[in-house]
N, C-alpha and C positions, 0 to 999 in steps of 0.2 A: 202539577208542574214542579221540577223541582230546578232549585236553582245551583251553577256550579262556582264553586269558591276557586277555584287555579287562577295563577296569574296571569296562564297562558292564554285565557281566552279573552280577556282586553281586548288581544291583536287581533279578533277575529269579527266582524259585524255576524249577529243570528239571528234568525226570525222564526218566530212558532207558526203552526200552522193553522192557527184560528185566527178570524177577520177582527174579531173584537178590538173596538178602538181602544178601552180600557185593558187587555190582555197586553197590545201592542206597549202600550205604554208601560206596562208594569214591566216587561221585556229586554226595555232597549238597554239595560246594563247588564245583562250576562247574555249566558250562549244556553239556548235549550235544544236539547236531544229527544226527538218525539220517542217512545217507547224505547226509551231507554231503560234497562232494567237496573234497580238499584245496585246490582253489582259489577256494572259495567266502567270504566275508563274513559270518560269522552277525548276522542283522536283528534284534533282541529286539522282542517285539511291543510295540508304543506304547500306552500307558494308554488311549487310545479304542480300541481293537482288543478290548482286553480289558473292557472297559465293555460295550462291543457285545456280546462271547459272556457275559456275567454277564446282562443285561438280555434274551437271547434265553432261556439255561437256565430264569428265575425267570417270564415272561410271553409269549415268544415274541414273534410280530408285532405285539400286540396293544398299546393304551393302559397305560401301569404305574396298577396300583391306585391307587383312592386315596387311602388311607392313607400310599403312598408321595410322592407328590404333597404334599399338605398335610406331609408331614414335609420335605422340600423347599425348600416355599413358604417353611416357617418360616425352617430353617437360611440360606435366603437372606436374606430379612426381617433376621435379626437382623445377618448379616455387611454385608446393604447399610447398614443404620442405622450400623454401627461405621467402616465404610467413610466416609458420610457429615459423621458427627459431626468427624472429622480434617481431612476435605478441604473441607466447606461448614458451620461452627458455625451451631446453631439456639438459635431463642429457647423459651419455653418452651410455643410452640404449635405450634412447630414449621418459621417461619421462617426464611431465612436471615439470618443474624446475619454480614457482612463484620466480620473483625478491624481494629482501628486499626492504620494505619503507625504502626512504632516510633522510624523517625529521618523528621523533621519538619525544617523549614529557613525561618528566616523571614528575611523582608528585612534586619533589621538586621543578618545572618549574609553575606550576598551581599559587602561590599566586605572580608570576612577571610580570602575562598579565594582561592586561587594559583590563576587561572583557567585557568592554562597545565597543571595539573595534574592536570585530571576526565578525567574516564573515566567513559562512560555505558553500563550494560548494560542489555541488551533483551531480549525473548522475541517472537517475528515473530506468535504466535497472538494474545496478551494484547493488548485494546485499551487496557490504559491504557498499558501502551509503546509505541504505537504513538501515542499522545499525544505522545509527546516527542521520536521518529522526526521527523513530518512539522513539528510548530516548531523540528525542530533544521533540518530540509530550508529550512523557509521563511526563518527569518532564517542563512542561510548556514554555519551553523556546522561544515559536516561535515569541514574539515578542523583547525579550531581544537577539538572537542568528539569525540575516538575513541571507536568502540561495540565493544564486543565483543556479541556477537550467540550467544543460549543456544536450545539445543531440548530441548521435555520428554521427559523419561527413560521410560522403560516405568512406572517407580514414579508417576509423575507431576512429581518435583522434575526442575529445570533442570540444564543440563550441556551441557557443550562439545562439540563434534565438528569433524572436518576434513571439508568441506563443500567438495566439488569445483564451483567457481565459473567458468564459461565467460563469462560477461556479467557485468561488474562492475557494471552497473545496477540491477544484480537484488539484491536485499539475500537472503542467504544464512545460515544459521546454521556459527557458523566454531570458533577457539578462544581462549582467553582473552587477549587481546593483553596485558591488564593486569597479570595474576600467573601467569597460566602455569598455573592449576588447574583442573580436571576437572570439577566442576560447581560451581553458586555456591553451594549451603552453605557449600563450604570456603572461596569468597571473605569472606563474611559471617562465617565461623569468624578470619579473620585480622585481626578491625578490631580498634581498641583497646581492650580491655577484655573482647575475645571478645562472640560472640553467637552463641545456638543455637537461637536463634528461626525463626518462617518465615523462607524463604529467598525474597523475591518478586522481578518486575522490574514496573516499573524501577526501575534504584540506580542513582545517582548517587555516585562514587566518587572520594575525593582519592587518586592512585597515590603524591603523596610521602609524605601522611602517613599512608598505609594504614588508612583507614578510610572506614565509608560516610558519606557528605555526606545524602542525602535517598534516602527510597523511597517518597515519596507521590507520587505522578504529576501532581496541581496543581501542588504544589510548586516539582516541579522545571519544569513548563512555563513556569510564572511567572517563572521565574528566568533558561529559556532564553532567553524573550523580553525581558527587562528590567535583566537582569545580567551578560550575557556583548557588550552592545554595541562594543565595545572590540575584540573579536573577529570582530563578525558582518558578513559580505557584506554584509549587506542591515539594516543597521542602523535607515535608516528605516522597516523595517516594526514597527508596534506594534501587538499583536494583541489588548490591552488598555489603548485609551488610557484617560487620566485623564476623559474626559467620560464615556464608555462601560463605568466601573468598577461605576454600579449596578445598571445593566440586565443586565450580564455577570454579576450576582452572582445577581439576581433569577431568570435564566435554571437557575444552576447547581444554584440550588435547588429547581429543579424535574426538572430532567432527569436528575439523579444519583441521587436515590431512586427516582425513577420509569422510566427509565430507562438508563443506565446498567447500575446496580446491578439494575434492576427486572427486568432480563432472567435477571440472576443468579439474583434470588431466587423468578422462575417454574422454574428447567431444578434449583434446590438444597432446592425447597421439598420437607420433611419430613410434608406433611400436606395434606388436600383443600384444608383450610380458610386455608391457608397461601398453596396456588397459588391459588385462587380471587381472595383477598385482590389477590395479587399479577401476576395479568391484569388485574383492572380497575383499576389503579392502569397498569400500562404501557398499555393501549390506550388510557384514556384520556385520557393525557397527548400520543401519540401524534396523537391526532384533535386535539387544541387544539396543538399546534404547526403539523400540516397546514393549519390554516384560518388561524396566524398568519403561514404563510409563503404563505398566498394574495395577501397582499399585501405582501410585505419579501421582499427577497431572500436576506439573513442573519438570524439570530436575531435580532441590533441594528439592522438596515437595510441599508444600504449595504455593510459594512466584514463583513470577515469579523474574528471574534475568536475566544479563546480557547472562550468557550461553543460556537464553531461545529463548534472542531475534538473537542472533545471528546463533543460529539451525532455527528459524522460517523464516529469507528470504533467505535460500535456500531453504527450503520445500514450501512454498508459490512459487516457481518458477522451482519448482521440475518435476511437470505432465506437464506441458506448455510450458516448455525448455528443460531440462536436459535430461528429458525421450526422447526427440525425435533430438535434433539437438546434444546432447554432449551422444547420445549411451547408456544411464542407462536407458538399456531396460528391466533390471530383471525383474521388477516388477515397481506401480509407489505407491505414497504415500494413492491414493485412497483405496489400497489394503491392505495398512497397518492401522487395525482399532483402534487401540491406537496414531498411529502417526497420522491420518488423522482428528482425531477427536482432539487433541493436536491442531494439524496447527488450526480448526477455532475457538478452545477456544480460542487462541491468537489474530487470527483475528477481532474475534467480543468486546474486550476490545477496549474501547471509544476510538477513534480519532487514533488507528492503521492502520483497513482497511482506515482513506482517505489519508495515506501515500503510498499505494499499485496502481499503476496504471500499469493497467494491455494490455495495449496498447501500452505504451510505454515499458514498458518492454519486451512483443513481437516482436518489430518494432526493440529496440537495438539489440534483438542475431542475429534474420532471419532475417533482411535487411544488416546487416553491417558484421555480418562476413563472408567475402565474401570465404575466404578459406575451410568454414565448410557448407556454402550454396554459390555457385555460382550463381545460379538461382535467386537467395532472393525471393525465394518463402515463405511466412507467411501460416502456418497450421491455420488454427479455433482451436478457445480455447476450449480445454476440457471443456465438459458439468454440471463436476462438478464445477466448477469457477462461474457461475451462483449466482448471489445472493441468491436465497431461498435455494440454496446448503451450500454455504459459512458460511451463518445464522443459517441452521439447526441446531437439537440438538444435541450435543456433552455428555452429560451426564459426562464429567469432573470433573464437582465440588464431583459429588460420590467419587472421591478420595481422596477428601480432607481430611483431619488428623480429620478436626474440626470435620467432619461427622462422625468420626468413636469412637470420647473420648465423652464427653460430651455437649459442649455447645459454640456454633459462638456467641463473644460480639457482641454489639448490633452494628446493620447495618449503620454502618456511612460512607459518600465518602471518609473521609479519611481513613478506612480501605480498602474500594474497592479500593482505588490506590495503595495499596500495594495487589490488586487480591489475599488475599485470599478469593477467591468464587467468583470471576467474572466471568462472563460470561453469559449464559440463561441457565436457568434448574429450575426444583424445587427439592425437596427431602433433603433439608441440615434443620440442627437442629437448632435452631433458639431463641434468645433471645428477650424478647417483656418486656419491659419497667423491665428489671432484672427476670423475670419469664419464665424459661425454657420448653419450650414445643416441641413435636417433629411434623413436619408438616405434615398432612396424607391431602389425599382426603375428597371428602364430604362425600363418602361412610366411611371413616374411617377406611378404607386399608391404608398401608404404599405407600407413593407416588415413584411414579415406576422412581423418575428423569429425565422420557424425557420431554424437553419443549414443543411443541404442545399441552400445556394444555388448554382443551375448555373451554372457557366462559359461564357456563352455567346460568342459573334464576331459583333462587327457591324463593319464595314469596318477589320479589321485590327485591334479594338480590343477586349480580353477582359476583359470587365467582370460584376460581384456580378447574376446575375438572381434575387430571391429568387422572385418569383412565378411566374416559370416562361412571360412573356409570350409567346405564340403567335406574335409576330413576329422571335422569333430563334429560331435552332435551336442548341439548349442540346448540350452534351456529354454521352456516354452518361453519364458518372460524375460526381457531385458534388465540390464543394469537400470537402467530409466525408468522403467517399471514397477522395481522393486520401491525406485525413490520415493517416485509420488504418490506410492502408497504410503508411505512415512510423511505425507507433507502433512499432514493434518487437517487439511479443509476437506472435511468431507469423506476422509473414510472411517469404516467399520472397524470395529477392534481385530473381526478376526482377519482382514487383510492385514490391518499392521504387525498382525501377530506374527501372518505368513510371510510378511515377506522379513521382517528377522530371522527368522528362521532360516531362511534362505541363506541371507548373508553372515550370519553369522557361521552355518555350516561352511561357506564361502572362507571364510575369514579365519576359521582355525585347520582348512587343508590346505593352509600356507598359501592365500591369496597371491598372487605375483606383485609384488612393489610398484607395481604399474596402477591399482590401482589407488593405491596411495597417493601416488606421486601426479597424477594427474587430477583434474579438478572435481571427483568424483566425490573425492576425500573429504573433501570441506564442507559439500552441502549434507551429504550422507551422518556426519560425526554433530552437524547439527539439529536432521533430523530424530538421532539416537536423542540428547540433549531432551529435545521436546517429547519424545517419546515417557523420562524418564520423568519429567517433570508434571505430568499428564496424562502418561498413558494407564493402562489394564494393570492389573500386579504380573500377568505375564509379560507385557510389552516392557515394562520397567526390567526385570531380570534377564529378560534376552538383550534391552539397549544396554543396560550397565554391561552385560560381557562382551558385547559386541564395542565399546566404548574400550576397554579390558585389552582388547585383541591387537585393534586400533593403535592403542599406546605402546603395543608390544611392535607392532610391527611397522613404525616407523624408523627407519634408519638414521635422521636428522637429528640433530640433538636439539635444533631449537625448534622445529615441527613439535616434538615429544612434549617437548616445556611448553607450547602454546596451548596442548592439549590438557596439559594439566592445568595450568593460569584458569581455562575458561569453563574446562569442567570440576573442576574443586570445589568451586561458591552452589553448583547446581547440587552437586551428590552429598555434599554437608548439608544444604539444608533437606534435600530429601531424607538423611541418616538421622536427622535429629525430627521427625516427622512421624518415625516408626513404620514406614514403609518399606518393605524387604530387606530388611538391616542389615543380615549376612551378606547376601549378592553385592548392595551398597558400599560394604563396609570394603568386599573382595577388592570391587571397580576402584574404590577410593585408595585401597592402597596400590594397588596393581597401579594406575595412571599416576600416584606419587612419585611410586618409587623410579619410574620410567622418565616425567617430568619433571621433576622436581632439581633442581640442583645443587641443593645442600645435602653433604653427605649425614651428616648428624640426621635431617629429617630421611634421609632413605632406610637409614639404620633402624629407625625406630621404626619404619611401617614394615621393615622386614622382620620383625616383631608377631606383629599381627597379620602378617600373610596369611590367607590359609584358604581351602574351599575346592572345587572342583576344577577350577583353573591353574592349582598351582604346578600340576606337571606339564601343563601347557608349556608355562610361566618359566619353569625349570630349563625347559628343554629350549627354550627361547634363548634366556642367557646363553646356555653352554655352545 
């Protein structure tokens, strides 16, 4: 007989196979393995093993009774309701009841923080952090505003993890950069005065004076946008001006109970009469947004705002979650073709989608909420989340005001950052050095605004076809095509490689200014960026000259400068890296001397011109 020392056999009662009452008793404190050989591992059978031979002795193969059934149903009923009541408060029909944020932040509070001091934590599933993610993205903040970045726990509370991170693009859940703790109870345990309240994100966090600053996710967007200017790249973007503060308000009040929240309180409702209540409160508010963005391109018009961004991460998470684990089964956003085409105008505005991670946000609702999925079964992503889906053409900017009166000033970043007219499309009317003209096809039809517009060659010259006109012979692959093989989720080196190739051949037979000037320009130059910071040593050499080309052939002089502002910090630290250092060095003076507008710094980079591009370069100036 031999006896086994593991701790894990305690949990198990064993009995040998000999009758002896003395064996019996020398027995009853370990687990014995008849022929077992000494070099074997004793297994203890797993609680489903033994569920299994208990449920086979009492019924066999058969349905369990049922009386056992309804005694079941119950025990579950009451544990899901105890379950519910903690994680989703009900009113008293049965409701979901959202608690109030406990630390609140009002403007008069904005000029008393050390703004040098926040610290912003996030959870990647939760859309109201994902609120303050994409206004921290948009108005620049990401290196003046540090995030520490939480994943939900088995229990469902937040907590830190070391999150092996390949692509720093990619927003990742990591560990507490700010206090060094384990999950954010214990940060929220450390503020002044203690608190052992919910523990939500996002907080908005003073690290000097250890406490939390705001956890309501308005709050603090408001504040991103309108209190940290001092700080932010992109200062002139205001994503709540003062003309558009009533419509934004009008907007909020509708899409947060009904939306927002409305989602919540179909997937948390405690009773038929609850969820009933709370479908037709979200579909339709739903269907009256679709018919208002039949004709606006934003919530407010033109301008994307605050109201915009906070309708777009629950629709961004609408077909993927909402529709299948919180019951908002009417219909799903795909179906709605003003809302649908809305959600990827939004998306495809520069540096949105890499706030968007679409894995972790799957993994938070269907692994963790265990009283809505027991199973934590994870569905496959609908098929439209797909990059070449998400990229598609939207045809948005058709709605734009400017398309419909006379005349979009001339194309500068710093007008695309206040989006009016971001996104991909052609069809918008367009200003060219003060001279108004409206942009048609080569055929000279009015351009029909969806983006797929082919790359065709007509005597050496690679010009916008949107219509597709029969008298040139267009390139197998779209402009579109070529992008999103530049988006970088998911492709191959050698696509990315091919399709600069493409465009850069594009790009030095004197692309037509059309593609500049329309919204192609923006996602495309931020593409190359990522390409240059990440990509192959070939995809780096062809984005630097493709970037190169870019800066040559913008005719703006503050388009030219925005190009250089925002590729200078990328191609300097790639030059001090030792990463293609010539090609590097070409792009870096080449977009200098074109952006830049001190004449002393132009002078010197004409200096160090030099390379394969310089008679390009030559023949450009002249």
């Amino acid at each position: 007989m031999m006896h086994c020392a593991s701790p894990l056999c305690s949990h198990f009662p064993a009995f040998s196979t000999t009758t002896s009452g003395a064996a019996a008793k020398a027995n009853h404190r370990c687990l014995v393995y008849p022929r077992m050989s000494l070099n074997q591992t004793p297994q203890p059978p797993t609680p489903k093993k033994i569920l299994t031979t208990i449920t086979n002795l009492l019924w066999g193969p058969s349905l369990p009774p049922g009386l056992f059934i309804s005694t079941v149903r119950t025990a579950w009923n009451s544990a899901w309701q105890l379950m519910m009541s903690q994680l989703a408060p009900s009113d008293s029909s049965g409701g979901y009841s959202r608690p109030a944020s406990k630390f609140r932040l009002s403007n008069s509070q904005y000029s008393r923080r050390n703004p040098t001091t926040l610290h912003l934590y996030v959870g990647l599933p939760c859309p109201w952090a994902h609120r303050t993610l994409i206004v921290r993205a948009l108005k620049g903040l990401e290196d003046a505003i540090p995030v520490s970045i939480a994943a939900p726990g088995q229990d469902g509370s937040w907590e830190f993890q070391s999150t092996p991170n390949t692509d720093k693009d990619v927003l990742v859940p990591g560990k507490d950069k700010a206090n060094g703790r384990k999950t954010l109870k214990e940060v929220y345990g450390i503020t002044r005065g203690g608190y052992s309240g919910r523990a939500t994100v996002p907080m908005l966090w003073d690290a000097e004076r250890k406490e939390v600053v705001c956890n309501e996710s308005y709050d603090i967007i408001e504040f991103l946008n309108s209190g940290l200017n001092g700080l932010a790249q992109n200062l002139d973007l205001d994503l709540s001006p003062n003309s558009l503060k009533e419509k934004i308000e009008e907007w909020n009040q509708v899409i947060y109970p009904n939306v927002n929240n409305g989602v919540y309180r179909c997937g948390f409702a405690q009773s038929q009469e609850a969820y009933d209540r709370a479908v037709d409160d979200l579909f339709s508010t739903l269907d009256k947004i679709d018919n208002h963005l039949g004709t606006s391109r934003f919530l407010c018009g033109d301008t994307l705002t605050l109201a915009d961004v906070c309708l777009f991460t629950t629709l961004i998470r609408f077909d993927p979650v909402y529709h299948v684990l919180f019951k908002c089964t009417k219909k799903k956003v795909l179906e709605y073709p003003n809302l649908h085409g809305y959600m990827r105008d939004i998306y495809q505005i520069p540096k949105v989608a890499e706030t968007c991670n679409f894995s972790a946000i799957m993994d938070g609702y269907y692994k963790v909420l265990f009283p809505l999925n027991p199973g934590s079964i994870r569905p496959t992503m609908p098929s439209g989340y797909e990059d070449e889906n998400l990229y598609a053409a939207h045809s948005r900017e058709s709605f734009s005001s400017v398309n419909k009166d006379i005349e979009m000033k001339s194309c500068t970043r710093n007008q695309r950052s206040k989006y009016v007219g971001v996104g991909v499309g052609d069809g918008e009317t367009i200003s060219d050095k003060g001279k108004t003209r409206n942009k048609h096809s080569t055929s000279g039809k009015p351009s029909n605004g969806r983006m797929g517009s082919c790359i065709s060659d007509r005597k050496g010259v690679f010009v916008i076809d949107s219509d597709g006109d029969e008298s040139f012979q267009s390139a197998p692959r779209t402009l579109q095509d070529l992008l999103i093989q530049l988006s970088g989720k998911g492709k191959s080196r050698t696509k990315g490689e091919e399709a600069l190739v493409v465009i850069v051949q594009a790009l030095t037979m004197e692309l037509k200014v059309d593609f500049v000037e329309n919204n192609f320009a923006t996602l495309f130059w931020y593409r190359c960026l990522r390409c240059v910071k990440k990509g192959s040593d070939i995809e780096v050499e062809l984005a630097s000259q493709a970037i190169s080309l870019l800066g040559m052939i913008l005719r703006d002089e503050d388009c030219a400068y925005e190009v250089y502002k925002d590729s200078f910090p990328v191609l300097s630290q790639v030059l001090e890296s030792g990463s293609k250092k010539l090609k590097i060095l070409e792009c870096l003076a080449i977009v200098t001397f074109f952006g830049e507008k001190n004449d002393e710094t132009q002078k010197a980079m004409q200096i160090i011109w030099k390379g394969s591009l310089k008679q390009t370069v030559i023949r450009r100036i002249q």
